[in-house]
N, C-alpha and C positions, 0 to 999 in steps of 0.2 A: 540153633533155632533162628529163623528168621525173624530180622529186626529188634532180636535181642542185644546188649552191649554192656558186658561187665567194665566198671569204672574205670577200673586200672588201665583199660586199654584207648580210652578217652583221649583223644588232643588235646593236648595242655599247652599250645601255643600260646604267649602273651597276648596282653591283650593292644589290641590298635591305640594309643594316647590319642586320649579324648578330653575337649574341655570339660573344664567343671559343670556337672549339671545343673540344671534347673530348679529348683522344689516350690510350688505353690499348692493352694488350699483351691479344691477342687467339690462342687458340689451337685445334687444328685435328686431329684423328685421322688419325696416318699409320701406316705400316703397320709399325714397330718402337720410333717417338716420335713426339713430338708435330710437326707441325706451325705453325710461328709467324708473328705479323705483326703489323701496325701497325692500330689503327681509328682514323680522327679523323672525327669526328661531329660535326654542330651540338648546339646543346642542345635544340631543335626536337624535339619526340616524332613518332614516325612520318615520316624524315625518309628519302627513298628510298637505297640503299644498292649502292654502285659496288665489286663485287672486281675488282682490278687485277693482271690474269695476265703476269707479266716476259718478256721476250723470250730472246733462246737464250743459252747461255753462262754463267757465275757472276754472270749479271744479279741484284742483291741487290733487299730489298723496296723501297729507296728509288730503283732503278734504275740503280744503281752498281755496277764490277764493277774488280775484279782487271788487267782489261787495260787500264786506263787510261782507262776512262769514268766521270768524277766529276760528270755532266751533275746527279743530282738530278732527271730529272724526274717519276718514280714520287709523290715528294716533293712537290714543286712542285704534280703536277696532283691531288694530296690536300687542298693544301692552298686552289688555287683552285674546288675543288670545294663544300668545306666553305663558302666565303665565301659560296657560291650555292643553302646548304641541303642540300647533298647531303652523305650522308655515304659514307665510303669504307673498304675492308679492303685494304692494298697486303702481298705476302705475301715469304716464302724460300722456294725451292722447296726441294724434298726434298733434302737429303744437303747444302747450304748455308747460310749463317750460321747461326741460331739453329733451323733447320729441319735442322743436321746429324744428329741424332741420328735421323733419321728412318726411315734406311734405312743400311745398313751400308757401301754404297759409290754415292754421286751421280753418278757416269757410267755405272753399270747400271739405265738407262733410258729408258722405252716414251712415245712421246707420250700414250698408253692411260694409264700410271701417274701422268701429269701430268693429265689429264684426269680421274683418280679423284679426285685430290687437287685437281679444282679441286670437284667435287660432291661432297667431305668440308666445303669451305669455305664453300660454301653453304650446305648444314644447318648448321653452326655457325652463320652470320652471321645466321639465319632464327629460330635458337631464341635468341640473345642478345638479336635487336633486336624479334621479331616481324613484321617485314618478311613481305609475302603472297611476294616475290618480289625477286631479287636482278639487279642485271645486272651482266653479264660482261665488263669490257673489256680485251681482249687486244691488249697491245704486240706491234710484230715478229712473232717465235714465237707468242707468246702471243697472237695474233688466230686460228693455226690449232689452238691449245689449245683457246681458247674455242668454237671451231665444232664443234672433237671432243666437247667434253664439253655440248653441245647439243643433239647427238644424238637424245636421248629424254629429256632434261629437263623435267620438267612445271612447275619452281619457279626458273626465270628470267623477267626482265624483259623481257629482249631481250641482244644484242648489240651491244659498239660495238667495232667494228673498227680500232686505229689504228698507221700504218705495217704493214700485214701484208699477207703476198704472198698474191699472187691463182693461183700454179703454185707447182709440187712444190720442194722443196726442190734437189732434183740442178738444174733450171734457175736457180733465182734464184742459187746459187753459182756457177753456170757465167758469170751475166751479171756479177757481181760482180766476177770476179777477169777476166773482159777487158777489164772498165771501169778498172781500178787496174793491171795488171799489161801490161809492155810488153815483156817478157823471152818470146820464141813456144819457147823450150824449157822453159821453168813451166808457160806456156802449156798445151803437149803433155801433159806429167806429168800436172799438174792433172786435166786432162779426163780421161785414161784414167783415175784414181784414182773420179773423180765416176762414170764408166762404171761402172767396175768394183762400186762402191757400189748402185749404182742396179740391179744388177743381181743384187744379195745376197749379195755376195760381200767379203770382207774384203780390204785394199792389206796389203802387204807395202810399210814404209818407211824399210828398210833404206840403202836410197838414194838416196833422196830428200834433195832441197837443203834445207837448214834454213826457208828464206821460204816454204815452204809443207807441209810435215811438220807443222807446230803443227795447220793445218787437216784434218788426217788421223792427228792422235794413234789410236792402236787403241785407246787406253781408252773413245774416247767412236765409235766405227764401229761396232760396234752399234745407238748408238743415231741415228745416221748411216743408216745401212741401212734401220730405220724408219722414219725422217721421211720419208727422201725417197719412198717408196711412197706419202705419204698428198697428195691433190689437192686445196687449200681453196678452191678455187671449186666442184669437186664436193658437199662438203660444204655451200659456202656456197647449192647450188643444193637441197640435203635441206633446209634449214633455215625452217621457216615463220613462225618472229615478228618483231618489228620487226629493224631491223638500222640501224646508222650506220657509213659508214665515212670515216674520217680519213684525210687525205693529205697529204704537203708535197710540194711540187713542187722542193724543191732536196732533197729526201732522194738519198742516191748509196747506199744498201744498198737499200731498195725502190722500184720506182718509178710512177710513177701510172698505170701501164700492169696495175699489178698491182691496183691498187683500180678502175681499170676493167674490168678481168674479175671481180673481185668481183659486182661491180657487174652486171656480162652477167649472173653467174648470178643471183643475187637482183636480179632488176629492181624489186622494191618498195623495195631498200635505199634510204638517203640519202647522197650522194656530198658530201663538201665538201672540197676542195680550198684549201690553205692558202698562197699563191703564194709566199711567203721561208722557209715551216719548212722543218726538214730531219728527217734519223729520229730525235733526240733532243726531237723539238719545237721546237728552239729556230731564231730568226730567223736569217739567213743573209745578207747585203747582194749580195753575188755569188754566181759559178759556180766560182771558184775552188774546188779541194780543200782547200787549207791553211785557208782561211777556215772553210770547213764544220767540217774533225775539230777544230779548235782550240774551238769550240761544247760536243763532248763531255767536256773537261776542265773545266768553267769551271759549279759550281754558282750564282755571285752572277751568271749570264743569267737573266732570267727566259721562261718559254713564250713560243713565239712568240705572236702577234696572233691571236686568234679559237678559240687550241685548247680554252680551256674554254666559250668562249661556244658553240662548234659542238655539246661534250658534253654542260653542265647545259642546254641548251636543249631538245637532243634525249630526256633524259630526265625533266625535268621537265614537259614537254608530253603526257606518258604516264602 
């Protein structure tokens, strides 16, 4: 299939020695404070320039979160970026860490409001570095971030899409929690919750089982009720410039079934499939579950095999 490329067959040439990058604190116009984040740059003038949009939940700029994901790899793939001349902006989203002050409460929020603030982040990164154009690469969430805020962008590079589902958000939950959950009265609950969401409407979780109430906290069903309306294959089928998208075949939150429908709508995209990552990037040896989350804790893993060869490739060929 065209513009498909399974990993293994990926150049794995070294990389060019490059000096020690850069890292400064980089900030960003949100709508009550600043917005913040990370740049690490080569020393390379005119060196192309990657913002790294975080996936759902208090995913921080280095890609680490509160519930127990210390993977690092927001981090990680900054830093193998840099080794390859590319430089990078990895951020907080609004109303978290150093990006709290940015909005008064971080769960009263619009994938629209994430999408303003990802084209607040672009003109910043455009007027600090001079870059003609910036590209977008959205984790998880943050691949259907990146496609909203594409839209009508005239000052992207393109897109790279990595781990990010190809349907609405009310389906990928749905697939999730039958893939993990063996209890069919969760089950039940669950669904009609997702139902009810999907449908504009807020859950009452008054009595709901504690193993799944977290996933329906009503602080953040608002912002629940919008996602799941919005379709990123639809989007990814509006969107006309280059596109990459990333996949690991042992990811157990998204699965390649969703970068193939990417992929259906933008038939020009580029598909690369990474046979051992998982949705952290990181390598996987088996199908086991315990093997996989035990990945997300574990900063001293390094990315799996090929995830920055598949990215600086796809962008420095442009």
């Amino acid at each position: 299939m065209k513009g498909f490329v399974v990993a293994s067959l990926l150049s794995m040439s070294p990389a060019i020695a490059q000096a020690a990058p850069v890292e400064s604190f980089v900030e960003a116009p949100g709508p009550q404070g600043p917005l913040k984040g990370t740049m690490l740059a080569p020393e390379a003038k005119a060196a192309p320039v990657v913002l790294i949009l975080p996936g759902s939940g208090p995913t921080d700029r280095d890609g680490n979160s509160r519930l127990g994901i210390r993977a690092s790899t927001y981090r990680l793939l900054a830093e193998g970026l840099a080794a390859r001349g590319i430089a990078s902006v990895r951020i907080d989203k609004r109303g978290l860490g150093g990006s709290a002050g940015a909005v008064a409460d971080g769960n009263a929020v619009t994938m629209e409001d994430y999408a303003t603030d990802a084209k607040a982040w672009v003109q910043t990164i455009r007027a600090r570095t001079g870059a003609p154009c910036v590209w977008r690469l959205g984790h998880s969430e943050g691949g259907t971030i990146a496609l909203e805020a594409a839209q009508s962008a005239t000052d992207i590079c393109g897109l790279v899409l990595v781990s990010a589902p190809g349907r609405p958000l009310g389906e990928a939950l749905r697939a999730q929690l039958h893939a993990g959950l063996s209890d069919a009265s969760l089950l039940r609950q669950a669904d009609s919750a997702i139902d009810t969401l999907e449908a504009g409407r807020k859950v009452d979780v008054s009595g709901m089982p504690p193993a799944i109430r977290s996933l329906f906290d009503p602080r953040v069903q608002g912002y629940l009720i919008d996602a799941m309306a919005i379709d990123p294959a639809r989007l990814a089928a509006a969107y006309k410039g280059p596109v990459l998208i990333v996949q690991g075949a042992r990811d157990i939150q998204v699965s390649v079934a969703d970068a193939q429908a990417l992929r259906q709508a933008h038939p020009a995209a580029k598909l690369v499939l990474l046979p051992d990552a998982n949705h952290v990037l990181k390598a996987v040896a088996d199908d086991t579950r315990s093997a996989n989350v035990a990945t997300y804790a574990d900063p001293s893993l390094p990315l799996a095999p090929g995830v920055v060869d598949a990215i600086a490739g796809f962008v420095t060929a442009r």
